[in-house]
HTML snippet that shows the backbone in 3Dmol.js (N, CA, C, O; Angstrom):
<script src="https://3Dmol.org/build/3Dmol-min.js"></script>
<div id="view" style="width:600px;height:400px;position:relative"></div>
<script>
const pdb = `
ATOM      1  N   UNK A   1      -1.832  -1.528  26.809  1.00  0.00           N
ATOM      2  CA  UNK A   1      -1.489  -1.448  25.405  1.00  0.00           C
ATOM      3  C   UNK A   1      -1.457  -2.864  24.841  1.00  0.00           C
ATOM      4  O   UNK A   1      -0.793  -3.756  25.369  1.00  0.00           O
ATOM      5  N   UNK A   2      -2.196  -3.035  23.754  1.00  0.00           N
ATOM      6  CA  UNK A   2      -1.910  -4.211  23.244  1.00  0.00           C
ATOM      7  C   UNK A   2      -1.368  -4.563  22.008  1.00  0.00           C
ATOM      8  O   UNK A   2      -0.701  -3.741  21.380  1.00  0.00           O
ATOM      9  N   UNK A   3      -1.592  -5.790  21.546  1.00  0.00           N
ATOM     10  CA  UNK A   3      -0.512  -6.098  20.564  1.00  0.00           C
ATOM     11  C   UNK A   3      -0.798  -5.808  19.357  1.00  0.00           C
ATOM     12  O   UNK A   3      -1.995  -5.947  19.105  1.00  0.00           O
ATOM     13  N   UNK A   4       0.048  -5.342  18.236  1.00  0.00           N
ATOM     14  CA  UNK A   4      -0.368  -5.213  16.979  1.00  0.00           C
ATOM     15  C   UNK A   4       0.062  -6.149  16.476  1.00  0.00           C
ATOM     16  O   UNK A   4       1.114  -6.621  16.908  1.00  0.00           O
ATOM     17  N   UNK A   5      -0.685  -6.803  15.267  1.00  0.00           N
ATOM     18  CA  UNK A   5      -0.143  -7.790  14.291  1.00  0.00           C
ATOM     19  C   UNK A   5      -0.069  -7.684  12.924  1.00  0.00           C
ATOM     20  O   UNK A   5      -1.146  -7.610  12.333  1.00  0.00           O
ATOM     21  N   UNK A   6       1.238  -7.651  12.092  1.00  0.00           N
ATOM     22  CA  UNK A   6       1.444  -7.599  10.691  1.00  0.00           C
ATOM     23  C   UNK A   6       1.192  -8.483   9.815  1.00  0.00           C
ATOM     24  O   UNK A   6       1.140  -9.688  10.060  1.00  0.00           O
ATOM     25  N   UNK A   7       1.029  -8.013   8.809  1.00  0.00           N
ATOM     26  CA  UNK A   7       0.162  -9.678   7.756  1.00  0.00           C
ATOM     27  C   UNK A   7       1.519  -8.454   6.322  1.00  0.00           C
ATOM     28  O   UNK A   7       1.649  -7.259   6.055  1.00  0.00           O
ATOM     29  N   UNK A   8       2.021  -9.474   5.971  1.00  0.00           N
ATOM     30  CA  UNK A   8       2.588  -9.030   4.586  1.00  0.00           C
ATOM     31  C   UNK A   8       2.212 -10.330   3.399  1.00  0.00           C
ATOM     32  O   UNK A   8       2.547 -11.456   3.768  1.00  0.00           O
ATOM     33  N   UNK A   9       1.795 -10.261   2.537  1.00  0.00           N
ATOM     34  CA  UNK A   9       1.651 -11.036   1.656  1.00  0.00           C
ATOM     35  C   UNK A   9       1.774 -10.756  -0.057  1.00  0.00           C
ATOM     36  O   UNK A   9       0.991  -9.927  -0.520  1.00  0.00           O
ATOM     37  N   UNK A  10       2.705 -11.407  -0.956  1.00  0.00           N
ATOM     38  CA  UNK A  10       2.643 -11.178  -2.030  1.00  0.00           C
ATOM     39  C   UNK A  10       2.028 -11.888  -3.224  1.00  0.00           C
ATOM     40  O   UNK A  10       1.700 -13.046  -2.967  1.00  0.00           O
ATOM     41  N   UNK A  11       1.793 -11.485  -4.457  1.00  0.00           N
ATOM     42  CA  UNK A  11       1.449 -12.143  -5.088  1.00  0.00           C
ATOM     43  C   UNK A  11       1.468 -12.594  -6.150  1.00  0.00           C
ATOM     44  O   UNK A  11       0.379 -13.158  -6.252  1.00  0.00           O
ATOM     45  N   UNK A  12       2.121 -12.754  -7.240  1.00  0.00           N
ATOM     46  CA  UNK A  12       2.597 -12.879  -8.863  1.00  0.00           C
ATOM     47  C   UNK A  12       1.162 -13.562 -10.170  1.00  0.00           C
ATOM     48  O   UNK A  12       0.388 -14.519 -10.123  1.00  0.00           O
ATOM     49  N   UNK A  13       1.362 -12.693 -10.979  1.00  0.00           N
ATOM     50  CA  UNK A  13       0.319 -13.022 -11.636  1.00  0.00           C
ATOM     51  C   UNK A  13       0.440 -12.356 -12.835  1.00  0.00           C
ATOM     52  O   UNK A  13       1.083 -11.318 -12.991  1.00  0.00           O
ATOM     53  N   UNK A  14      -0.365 -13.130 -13.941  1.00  0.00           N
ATOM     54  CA  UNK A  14       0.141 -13.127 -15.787  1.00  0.00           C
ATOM     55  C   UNK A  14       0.499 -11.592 -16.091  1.00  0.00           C
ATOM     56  O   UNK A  14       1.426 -11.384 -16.873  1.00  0.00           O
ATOM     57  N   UNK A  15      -0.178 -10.510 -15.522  1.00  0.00           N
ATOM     58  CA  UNK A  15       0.093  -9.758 -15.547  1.00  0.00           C
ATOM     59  C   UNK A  15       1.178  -8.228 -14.618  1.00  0.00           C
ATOM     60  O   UNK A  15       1.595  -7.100 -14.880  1.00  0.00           O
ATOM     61  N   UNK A  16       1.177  -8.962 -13.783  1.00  0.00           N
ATOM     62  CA  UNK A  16       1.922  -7.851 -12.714  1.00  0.00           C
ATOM     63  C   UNK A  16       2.145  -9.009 -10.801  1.00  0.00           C
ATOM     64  O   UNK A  16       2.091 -10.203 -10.506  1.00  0.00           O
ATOM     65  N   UNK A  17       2.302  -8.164 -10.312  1.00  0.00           N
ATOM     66  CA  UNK A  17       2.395  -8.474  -9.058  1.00  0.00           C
ATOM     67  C   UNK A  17       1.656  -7.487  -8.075  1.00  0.00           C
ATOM     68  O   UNK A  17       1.451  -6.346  -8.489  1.00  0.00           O
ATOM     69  N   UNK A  18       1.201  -7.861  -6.696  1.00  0.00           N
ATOM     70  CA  UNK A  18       0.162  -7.719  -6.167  1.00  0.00           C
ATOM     71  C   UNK A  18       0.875  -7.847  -4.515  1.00  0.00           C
ATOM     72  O   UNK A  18       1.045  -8.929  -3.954  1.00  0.00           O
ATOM     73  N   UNK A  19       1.155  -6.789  -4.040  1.00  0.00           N
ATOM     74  CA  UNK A  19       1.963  -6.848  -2.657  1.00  0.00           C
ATOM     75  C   UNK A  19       0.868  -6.191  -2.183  1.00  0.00           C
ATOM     76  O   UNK A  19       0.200  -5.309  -2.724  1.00  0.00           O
ATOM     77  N   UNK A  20       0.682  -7.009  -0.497  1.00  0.00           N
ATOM     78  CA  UNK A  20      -0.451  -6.009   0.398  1.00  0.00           C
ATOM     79  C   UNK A  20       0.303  -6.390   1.898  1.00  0.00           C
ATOM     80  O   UNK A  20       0.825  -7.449   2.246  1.00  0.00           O
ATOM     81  N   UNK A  21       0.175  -5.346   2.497  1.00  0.00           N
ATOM     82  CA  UNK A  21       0.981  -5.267   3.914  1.00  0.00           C
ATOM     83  C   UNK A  21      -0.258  -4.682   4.952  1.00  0.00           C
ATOM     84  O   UNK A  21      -0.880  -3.630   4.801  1.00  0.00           O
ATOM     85  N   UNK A  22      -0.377  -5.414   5.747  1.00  0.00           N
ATOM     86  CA  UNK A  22      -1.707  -4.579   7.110  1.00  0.00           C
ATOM     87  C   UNK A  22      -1.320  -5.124   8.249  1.00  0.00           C
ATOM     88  O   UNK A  22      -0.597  -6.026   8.671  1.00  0.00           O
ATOM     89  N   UNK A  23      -2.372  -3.893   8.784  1.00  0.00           N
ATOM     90  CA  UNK A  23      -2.185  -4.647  10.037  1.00  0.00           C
ATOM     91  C   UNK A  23      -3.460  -4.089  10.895  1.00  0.00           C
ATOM     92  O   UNK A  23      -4.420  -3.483  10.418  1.00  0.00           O
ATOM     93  N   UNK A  24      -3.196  -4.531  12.687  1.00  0.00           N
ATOM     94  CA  UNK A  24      -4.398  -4.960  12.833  1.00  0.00           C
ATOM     95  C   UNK A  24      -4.505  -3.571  14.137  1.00  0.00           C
ATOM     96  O   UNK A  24      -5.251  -3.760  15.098  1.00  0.00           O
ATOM     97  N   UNK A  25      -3.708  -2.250  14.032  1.00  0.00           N
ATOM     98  CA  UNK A  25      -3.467  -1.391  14.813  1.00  0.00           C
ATOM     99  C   UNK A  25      -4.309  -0.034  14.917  1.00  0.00           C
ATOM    100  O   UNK A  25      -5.144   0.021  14.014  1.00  0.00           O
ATOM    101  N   UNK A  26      -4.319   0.900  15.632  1.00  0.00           N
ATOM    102  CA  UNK A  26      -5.507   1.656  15.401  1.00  0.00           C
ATOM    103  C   UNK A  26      -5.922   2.424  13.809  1.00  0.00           C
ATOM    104  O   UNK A  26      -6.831   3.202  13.519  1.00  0.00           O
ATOM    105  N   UNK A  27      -4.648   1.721  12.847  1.00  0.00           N
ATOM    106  CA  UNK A  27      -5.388   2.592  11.145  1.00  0.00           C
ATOM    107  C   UNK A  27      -4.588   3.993  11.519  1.00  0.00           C
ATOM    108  O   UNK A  27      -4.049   4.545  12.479  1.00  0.00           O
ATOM    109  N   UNK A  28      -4.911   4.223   9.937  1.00  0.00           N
ATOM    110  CA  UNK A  28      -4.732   5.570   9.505  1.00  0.00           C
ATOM    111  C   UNK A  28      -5.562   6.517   9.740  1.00  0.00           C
ATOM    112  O   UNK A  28      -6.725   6.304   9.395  1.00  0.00           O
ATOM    113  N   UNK A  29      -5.212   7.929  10.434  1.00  0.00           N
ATOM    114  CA  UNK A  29      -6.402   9.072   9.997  1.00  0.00           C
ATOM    115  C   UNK A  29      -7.210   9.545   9.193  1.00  0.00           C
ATOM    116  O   UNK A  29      -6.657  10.325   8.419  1.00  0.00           O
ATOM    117  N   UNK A  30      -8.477   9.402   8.993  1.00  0.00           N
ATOM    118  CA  UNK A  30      -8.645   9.332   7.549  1.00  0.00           C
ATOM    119  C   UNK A  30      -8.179  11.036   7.018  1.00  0.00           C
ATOM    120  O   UNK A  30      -8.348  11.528   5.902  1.00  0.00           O
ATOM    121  N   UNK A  31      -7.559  11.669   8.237  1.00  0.00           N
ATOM    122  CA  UNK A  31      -7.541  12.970   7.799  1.00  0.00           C
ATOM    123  C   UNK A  31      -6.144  12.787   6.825  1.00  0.00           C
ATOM    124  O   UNK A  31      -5.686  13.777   6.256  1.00  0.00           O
ATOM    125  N   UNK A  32      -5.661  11.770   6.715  1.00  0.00           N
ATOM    126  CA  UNK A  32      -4.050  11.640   6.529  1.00  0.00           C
ATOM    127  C   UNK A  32      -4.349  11.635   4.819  1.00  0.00           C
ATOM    128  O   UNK A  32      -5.136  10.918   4.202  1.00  0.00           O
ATOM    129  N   UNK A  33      -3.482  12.636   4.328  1.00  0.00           N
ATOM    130  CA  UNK A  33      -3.822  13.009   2.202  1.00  0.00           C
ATOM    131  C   UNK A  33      -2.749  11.716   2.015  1.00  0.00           C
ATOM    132  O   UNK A  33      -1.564  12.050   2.015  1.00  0.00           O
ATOM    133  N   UNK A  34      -3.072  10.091   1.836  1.00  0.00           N
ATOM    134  CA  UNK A  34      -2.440   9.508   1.515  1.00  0.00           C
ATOM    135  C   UNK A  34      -1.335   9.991  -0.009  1.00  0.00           C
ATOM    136  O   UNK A  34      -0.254   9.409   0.069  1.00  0.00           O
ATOM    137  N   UNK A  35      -1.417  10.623  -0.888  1.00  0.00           N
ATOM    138  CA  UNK A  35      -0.804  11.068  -1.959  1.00  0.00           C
ATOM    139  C   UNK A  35       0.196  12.839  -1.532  1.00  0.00           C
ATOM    140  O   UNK A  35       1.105  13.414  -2.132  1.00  0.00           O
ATOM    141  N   UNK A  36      -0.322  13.066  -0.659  1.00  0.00           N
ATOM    142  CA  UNK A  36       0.527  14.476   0.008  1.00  0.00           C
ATOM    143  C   UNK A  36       0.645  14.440   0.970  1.00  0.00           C
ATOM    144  O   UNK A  36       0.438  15.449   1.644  1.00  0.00           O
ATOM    145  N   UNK A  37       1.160  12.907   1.708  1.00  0.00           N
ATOM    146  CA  UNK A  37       1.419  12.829   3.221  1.00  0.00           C
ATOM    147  C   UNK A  37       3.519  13.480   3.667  1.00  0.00           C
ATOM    148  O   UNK A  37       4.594  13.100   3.203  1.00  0.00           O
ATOM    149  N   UNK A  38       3.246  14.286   4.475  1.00  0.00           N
ATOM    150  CA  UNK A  38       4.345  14.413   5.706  1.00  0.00           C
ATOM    151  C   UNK A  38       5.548  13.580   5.835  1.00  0.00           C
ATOM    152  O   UNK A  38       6.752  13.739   6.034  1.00  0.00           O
ATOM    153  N   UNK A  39       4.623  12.521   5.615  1.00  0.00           N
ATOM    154  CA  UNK A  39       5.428  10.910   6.353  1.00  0.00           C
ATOM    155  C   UNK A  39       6.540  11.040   5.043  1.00  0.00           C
ATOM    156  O   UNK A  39       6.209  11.497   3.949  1.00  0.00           O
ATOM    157  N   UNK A  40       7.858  10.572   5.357  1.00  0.00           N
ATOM    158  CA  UNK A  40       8.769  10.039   4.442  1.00  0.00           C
ATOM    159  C   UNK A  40       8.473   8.816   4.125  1.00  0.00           C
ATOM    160  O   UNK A  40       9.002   8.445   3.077  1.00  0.00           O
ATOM    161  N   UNK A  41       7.802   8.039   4.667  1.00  0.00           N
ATOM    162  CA  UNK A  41       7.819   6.407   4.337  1.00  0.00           C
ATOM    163  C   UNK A  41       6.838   6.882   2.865  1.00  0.00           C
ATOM    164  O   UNK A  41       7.169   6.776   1.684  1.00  0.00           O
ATOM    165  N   UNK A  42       5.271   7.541   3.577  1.00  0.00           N
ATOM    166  CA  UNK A  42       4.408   7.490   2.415  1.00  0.00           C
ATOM    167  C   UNK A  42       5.125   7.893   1.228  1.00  0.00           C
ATOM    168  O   UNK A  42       5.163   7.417   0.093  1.00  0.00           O
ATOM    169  N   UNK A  43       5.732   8.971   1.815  1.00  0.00           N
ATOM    170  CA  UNK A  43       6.515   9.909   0.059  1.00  0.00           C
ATOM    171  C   UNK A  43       7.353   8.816  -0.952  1.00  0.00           C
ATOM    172  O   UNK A  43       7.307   8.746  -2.180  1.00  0.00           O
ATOM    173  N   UNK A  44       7.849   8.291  -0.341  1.00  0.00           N
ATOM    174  CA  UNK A  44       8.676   7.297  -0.695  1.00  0.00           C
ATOM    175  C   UNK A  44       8.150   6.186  -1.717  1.00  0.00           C
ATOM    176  O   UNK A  44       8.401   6.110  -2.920  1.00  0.00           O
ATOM    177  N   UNK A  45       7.171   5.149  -0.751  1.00  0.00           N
ATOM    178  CA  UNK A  45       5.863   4.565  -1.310  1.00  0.00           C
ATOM    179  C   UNK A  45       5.623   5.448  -2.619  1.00  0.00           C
ATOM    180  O   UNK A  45       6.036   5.345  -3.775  1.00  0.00           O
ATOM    181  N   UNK A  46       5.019   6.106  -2.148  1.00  0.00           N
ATOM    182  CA  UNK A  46       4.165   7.105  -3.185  1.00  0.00           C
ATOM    183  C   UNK A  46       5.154   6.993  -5.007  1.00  0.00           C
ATOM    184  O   UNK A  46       4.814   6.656  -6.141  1.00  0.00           O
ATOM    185  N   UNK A  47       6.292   7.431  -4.443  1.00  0.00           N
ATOM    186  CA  UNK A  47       6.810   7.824  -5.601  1.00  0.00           C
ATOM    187  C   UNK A  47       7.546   6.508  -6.584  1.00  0.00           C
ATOM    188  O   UNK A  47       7.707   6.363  -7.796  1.00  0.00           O
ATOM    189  N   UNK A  48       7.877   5.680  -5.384  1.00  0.00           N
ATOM    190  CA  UNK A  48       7.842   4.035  -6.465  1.00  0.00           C
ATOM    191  C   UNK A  48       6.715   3.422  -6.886  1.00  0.00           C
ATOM    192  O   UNK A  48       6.990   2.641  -7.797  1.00  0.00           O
ATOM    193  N   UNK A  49       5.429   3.438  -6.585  1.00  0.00           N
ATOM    194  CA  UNK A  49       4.554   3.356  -6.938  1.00  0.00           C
ATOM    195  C   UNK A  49       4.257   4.149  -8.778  1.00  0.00           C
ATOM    196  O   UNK A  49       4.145   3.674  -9.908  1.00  0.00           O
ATOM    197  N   UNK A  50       4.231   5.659  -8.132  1.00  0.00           N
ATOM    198  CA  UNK A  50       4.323   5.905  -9.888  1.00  0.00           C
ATOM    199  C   UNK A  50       5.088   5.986 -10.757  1.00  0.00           C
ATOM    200  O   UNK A  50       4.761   6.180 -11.928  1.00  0.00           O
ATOM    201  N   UNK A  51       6.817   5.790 -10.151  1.00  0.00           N
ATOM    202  CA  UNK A  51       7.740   5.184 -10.928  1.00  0.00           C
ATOM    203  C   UNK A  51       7.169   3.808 -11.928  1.00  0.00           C
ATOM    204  O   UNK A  51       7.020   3.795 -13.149  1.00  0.00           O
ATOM    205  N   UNK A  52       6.967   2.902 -11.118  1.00  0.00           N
ATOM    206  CA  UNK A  52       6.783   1.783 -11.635  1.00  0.00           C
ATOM    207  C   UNK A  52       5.109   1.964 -12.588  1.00  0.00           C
ATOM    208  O   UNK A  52       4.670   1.013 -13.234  1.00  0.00           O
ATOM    209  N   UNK A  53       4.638   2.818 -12.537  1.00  0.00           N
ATOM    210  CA  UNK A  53       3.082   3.126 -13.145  1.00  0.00           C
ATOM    211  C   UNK A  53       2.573   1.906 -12.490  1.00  0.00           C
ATOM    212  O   UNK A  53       2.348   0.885 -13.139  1.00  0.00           O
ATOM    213  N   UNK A  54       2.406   1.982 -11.339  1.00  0.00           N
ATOM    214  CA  UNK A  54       1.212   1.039 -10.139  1.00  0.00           C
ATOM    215  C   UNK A  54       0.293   2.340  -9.986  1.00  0.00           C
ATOM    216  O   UNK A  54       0.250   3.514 -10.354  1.00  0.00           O
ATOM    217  N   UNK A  55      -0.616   1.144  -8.998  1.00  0.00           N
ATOM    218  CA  UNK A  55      -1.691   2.270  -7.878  1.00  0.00           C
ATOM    219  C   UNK A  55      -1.756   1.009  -6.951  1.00  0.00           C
ATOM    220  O   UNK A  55      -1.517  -0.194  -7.056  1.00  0.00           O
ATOM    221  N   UNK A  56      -2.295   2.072  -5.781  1.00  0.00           N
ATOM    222  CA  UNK A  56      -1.781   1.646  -4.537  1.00  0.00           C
ATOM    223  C   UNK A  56      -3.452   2.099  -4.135  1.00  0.00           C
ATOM    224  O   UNK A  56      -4.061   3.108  -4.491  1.00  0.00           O
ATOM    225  N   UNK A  57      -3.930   0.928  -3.244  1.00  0.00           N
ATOM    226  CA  UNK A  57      -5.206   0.909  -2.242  1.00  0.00           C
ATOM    227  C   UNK A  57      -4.507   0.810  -0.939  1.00  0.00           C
ATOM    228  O   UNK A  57      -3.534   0.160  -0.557  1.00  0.00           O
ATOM    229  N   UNK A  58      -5.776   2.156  -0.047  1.00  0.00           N
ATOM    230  CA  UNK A  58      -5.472   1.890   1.145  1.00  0.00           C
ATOM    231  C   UNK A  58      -6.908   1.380   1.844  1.00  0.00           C
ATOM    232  O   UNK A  58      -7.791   2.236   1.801  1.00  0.00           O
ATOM    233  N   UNK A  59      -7.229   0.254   2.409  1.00  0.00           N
ATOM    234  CA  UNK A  59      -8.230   0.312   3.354  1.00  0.00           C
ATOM    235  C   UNK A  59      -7.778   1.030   5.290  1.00  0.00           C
ATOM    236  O   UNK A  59      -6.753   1.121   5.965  1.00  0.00           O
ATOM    237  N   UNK A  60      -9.277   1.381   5.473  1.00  0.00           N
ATOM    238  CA  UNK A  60      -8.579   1.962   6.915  1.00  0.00           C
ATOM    239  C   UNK A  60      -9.595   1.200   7.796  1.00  0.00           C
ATOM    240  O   UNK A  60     -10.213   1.953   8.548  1.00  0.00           O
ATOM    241  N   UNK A  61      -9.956  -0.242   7.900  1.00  0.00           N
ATOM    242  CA  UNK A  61     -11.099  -0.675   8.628  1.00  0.00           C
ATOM    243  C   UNK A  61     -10.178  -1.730   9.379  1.00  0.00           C
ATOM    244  O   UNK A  61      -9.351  -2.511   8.908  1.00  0.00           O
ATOM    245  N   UNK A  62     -10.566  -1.520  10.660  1.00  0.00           N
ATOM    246  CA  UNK A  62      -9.878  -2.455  11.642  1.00  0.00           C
ATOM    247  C   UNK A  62      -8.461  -3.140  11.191  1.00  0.00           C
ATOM    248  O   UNK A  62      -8.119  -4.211  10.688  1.00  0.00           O
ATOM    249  N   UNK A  63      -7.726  -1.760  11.712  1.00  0.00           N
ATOM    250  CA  UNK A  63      -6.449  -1.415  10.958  1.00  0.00           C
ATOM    251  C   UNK A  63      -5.826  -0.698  10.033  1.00  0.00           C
ATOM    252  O   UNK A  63      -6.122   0.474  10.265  1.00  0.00           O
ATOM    253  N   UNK A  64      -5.152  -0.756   9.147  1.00  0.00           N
ATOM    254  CA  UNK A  64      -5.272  -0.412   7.580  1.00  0.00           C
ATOM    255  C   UNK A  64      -4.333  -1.713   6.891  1.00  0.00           C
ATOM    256  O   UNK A  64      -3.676  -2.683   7.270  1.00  0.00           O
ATOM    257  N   UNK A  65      -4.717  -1.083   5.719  1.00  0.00           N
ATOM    258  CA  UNK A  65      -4.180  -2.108   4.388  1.00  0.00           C
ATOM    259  C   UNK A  65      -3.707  -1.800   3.435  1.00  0.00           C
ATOM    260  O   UNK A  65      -4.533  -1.397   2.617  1.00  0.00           O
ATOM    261  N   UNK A  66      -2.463  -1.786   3.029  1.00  0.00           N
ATOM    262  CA  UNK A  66      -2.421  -0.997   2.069  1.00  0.00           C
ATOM    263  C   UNK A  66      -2.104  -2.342   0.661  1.00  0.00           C
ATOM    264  O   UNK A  66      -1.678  -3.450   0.987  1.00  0.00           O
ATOM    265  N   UNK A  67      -2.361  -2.028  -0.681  1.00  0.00           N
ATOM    266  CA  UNK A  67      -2.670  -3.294  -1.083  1.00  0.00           C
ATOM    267  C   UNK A  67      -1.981  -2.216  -2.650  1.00  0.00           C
ATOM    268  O   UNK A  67      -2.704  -1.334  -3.113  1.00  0.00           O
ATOM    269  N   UNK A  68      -0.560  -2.496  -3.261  1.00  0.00           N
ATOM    270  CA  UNK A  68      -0.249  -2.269  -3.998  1.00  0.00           C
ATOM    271  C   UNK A  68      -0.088  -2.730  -5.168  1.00  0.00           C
ATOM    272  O   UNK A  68       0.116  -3.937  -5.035  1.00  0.00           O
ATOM    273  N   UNK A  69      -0.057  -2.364  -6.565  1.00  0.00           N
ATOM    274  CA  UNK A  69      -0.383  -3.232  -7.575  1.00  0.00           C
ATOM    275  C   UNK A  69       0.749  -2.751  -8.899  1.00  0.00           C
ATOM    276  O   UNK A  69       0.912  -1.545  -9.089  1.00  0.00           O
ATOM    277  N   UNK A  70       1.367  -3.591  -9.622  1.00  0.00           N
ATOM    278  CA  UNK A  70       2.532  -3.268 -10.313  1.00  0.00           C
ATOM    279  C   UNK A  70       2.568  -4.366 -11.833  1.00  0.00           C
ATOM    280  O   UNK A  70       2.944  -5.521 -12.032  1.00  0.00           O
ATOM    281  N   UNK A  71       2.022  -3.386 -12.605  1.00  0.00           N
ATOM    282  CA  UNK A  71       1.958  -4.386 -14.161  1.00  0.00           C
ATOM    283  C   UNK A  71       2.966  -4.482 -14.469  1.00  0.00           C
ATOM    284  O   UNK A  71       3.789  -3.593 -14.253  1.00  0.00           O
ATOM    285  N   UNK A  72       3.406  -6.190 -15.408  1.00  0.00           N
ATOM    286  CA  UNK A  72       4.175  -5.820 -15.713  1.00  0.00           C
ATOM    287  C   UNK A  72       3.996  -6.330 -17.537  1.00  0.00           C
ATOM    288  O   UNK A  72       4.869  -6.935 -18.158  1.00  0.00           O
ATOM    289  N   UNK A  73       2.640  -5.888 -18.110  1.00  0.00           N
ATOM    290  CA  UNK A  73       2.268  -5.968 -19.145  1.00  0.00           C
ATOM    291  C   UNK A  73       2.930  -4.908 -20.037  1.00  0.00           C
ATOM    292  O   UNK A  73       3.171  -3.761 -19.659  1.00  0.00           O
ATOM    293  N   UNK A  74       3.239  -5.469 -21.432  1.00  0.00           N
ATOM    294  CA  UNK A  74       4.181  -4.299 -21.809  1.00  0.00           C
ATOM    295  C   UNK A  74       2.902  -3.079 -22.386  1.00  0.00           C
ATOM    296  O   UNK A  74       1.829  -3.446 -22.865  1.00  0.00           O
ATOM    297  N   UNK A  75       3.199  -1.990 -22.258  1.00  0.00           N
ATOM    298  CA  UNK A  75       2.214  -0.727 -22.707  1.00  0.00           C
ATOM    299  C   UNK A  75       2.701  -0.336 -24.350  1.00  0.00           C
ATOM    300  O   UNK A  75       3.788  -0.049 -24.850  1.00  0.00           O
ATOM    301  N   UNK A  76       1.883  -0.423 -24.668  1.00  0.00           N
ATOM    302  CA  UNK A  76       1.406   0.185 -26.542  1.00  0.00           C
ATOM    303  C   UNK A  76       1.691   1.816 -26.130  1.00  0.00           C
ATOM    304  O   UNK A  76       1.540   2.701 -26.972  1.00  0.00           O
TER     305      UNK A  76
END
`;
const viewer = $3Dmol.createViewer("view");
viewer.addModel(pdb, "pdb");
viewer.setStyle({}, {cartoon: {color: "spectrum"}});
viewer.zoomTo();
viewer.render();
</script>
């Protein structure tokens, strides 16, 4: 078994902020309904995400990534 490694990184910018967390472990299933997942973590995710009116990318390539995004431009 070998090692997994986490990368968290954030990011601030004129308009919002830009958080992405991965890593370098066997990934997600792609069978996994990222938006109607099981998982409590995802549900969780999921629902501060559209609290805050973000969207959230997942890559699933050598690892996954999930790469979340949060305006904080005011809306008309």
């Amino acid at each position: 078994m070998g090692l997994c490694a986490e990368n968290i990184t954030q990011a601030r910018r004129e308009t919002g902020f830009i958080l992405t967390i991965s890593d370098n472990g066997t990934g997600i299933s792609d069978n996994v309904d990222m938006e109607n997942s099981d998982s409590l973590g995802l549900q969780l995710v999921n629902i501060l995400v559209e609290q805050l009116e973000g969207e959230m990318e997942v890559k699933r390539e050598k690892g996954t990534e999930f790469t979340i995004k949060i305006s904080t431009a005011e809306k008309e």
